[in-house]
C-alpha positions as CSV (number, residue, x, y, z in Angstrom):
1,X,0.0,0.0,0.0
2,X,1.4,3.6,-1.4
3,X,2.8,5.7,1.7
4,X,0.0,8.4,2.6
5,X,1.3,9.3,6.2
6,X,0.3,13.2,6.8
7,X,2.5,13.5,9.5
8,X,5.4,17.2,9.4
9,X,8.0,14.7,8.3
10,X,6.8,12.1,5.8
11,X,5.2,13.2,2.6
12,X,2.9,10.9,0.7
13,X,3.8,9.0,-1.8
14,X,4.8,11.2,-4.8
15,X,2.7,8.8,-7.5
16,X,-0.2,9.6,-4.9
17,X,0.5,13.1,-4.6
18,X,-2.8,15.5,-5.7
19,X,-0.9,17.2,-8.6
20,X,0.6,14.0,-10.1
21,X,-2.5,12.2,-9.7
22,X,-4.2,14.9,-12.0
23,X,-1.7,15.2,-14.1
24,X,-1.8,11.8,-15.1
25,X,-5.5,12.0,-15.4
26,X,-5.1,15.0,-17.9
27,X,-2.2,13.0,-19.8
28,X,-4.5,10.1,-20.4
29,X,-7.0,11.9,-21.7
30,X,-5.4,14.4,-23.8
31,X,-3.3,11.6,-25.5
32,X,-6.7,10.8,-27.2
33,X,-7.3,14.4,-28.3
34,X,-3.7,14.9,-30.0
35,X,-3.6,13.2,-32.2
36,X,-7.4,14.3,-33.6
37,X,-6.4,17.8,-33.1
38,X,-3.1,17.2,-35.2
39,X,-5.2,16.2,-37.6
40,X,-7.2,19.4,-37.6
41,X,-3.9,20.8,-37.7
42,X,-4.5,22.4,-34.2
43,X,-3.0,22.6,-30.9
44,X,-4.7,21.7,-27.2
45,X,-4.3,25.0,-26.4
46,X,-5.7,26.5,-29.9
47,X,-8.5,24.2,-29.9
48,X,-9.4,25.5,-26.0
49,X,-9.2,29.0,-27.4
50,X,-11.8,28.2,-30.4
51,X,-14.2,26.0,-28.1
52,X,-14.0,29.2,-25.9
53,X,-14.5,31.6,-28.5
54,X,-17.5,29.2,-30.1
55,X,-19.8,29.3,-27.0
56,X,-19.9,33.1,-27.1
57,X,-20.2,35.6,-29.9
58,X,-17.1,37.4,-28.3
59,X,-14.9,38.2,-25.3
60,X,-12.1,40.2,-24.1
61,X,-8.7,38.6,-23.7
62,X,-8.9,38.2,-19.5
63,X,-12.1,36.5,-19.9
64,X,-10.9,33.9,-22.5
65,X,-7.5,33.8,-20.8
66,X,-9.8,32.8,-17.5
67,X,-11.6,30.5,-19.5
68,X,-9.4,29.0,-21.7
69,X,-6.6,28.5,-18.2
70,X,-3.9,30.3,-20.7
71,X,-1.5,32.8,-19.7
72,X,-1.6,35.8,-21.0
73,X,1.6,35.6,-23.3
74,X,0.6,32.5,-24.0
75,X,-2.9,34.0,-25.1
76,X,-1.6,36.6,-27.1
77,X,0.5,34.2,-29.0
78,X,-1.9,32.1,-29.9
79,X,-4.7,35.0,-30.7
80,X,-2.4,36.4,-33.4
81,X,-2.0,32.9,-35.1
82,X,-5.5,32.4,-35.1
83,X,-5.9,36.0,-36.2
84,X,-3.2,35.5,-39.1
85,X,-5.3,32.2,-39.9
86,X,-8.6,34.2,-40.3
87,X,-9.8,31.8,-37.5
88,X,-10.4,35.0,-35.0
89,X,-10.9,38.5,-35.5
90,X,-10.2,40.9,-32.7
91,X,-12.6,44.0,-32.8
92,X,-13.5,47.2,-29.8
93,X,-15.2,46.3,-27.0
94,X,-18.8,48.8,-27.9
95,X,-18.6,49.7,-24.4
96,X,-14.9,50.4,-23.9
97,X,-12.9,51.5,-27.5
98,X,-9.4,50.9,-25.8
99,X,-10.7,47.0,-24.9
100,X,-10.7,44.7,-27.7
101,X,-12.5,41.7,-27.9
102,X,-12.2,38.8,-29.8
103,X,-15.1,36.4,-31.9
104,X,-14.6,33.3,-34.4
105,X,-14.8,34.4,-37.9
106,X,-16.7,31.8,-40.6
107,X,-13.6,30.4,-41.2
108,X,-13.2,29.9,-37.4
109,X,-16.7,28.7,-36.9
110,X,-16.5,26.1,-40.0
111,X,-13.1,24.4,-38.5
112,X,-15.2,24.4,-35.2
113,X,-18.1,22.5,-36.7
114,X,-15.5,20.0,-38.6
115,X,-14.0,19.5,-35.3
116,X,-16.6,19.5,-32.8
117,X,-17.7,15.5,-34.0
118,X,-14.5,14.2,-33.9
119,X,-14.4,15.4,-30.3
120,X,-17.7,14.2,-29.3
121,X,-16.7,11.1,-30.6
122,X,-14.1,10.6,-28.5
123,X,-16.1,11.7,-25.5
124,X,-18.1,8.7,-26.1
125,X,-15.5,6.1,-26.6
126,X,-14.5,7.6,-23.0
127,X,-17.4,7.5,-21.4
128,X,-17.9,3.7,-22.8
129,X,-14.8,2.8,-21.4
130,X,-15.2,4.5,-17.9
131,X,-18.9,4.5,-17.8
132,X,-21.2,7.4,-18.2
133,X,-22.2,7.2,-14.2
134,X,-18.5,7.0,-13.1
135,X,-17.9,9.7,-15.6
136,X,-20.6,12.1,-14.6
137,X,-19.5,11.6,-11.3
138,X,-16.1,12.6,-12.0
139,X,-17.1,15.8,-13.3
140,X,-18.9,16.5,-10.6
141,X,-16.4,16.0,-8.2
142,X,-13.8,17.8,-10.1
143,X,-16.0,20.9,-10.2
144,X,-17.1,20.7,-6.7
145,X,-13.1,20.6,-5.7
146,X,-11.9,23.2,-7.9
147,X,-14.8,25.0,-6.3
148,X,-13.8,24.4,-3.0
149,X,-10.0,25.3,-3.3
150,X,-10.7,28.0,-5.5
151,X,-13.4,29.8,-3.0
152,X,-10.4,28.9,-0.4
153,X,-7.8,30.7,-2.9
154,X,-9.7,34.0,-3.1
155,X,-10.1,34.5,0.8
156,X,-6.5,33.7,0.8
157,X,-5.8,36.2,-1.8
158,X,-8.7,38.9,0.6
159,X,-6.9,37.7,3.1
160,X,-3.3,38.9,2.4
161,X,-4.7,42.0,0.4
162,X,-6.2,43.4,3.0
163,X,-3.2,43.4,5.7
């Protein structure tokens, strides 16, 4: 049985550590996206951008960097390929003419809809293998703990802001 004392001294075991156990979730999973992606000739990260991009008709950059988990530099990199692609277009926020914000264009929306199935079908094959009840589950509990330890992030943030 894997080491999980919790005592000042001992760490758990690091193949039962919280962030390696995630990361190899998100490994296993994403090495069936790849190589459909690559086929699209897109990147995880591009492909997060787009499926952002596709559920809105547009969004300023901290809002799809939120949404998207991308770093800014990151962001910004991949905007102006996707821009350069015709995939995006950046426009002025109506509101706010400094702010731009950012929508798919057709081109954008058409590689969406080509993608879109491919990805679906892999959620399926997933949720075949794992089982739709284990799999709903799983979501569930992944949202209720990013929840959780976000909601616990931001006080700590308050916290510390405030002395």
């Amino acid at each position: 049985m894997a080491n999980t004392r919790k005592d000042a001294n001992h760490l758990r075991d690091f193949e039962r550590s919280l962030p390696m156990e995630l990361l190899k979730a998100r490994e296993s999973a994403m090495a069936r996206f790849r190589p459909m992606l690559r086929d699209h000739g897109l990147t995880e990260q591009q492909w997060r951008v787009i499926r952002a991009l596709a559920a809105l008709d547009q969004i300023n950059a901290s809002e799809l960097a939120r949404r998207s988990f991308l770093l800014a530099p990151s962001l910004t990199r991949i905007l102006q390929y996707l821009e350069a692609e015709k995939l995006v277009k950046r426009s002025s926020d109506a509101n706010d003419q400094r702010r731009a914000v950012f929508s798919l264009t057709a081109k954008g929306k058409k590689l969406f809809a080509r993608v879109a199935p491919d990805s679906e079908t892999l959620y399926i094959k997933i949720e075949q293998e794992f089982g739709a009840d284990k799999l709903g589950l799983l979501y569930e509990l992944l949202a209720e703990f990013y929840q959780t330890i976000a909601a616990e992030e931001e006080t700590n943030i308050s916290s510390a802001a405030a002395r």
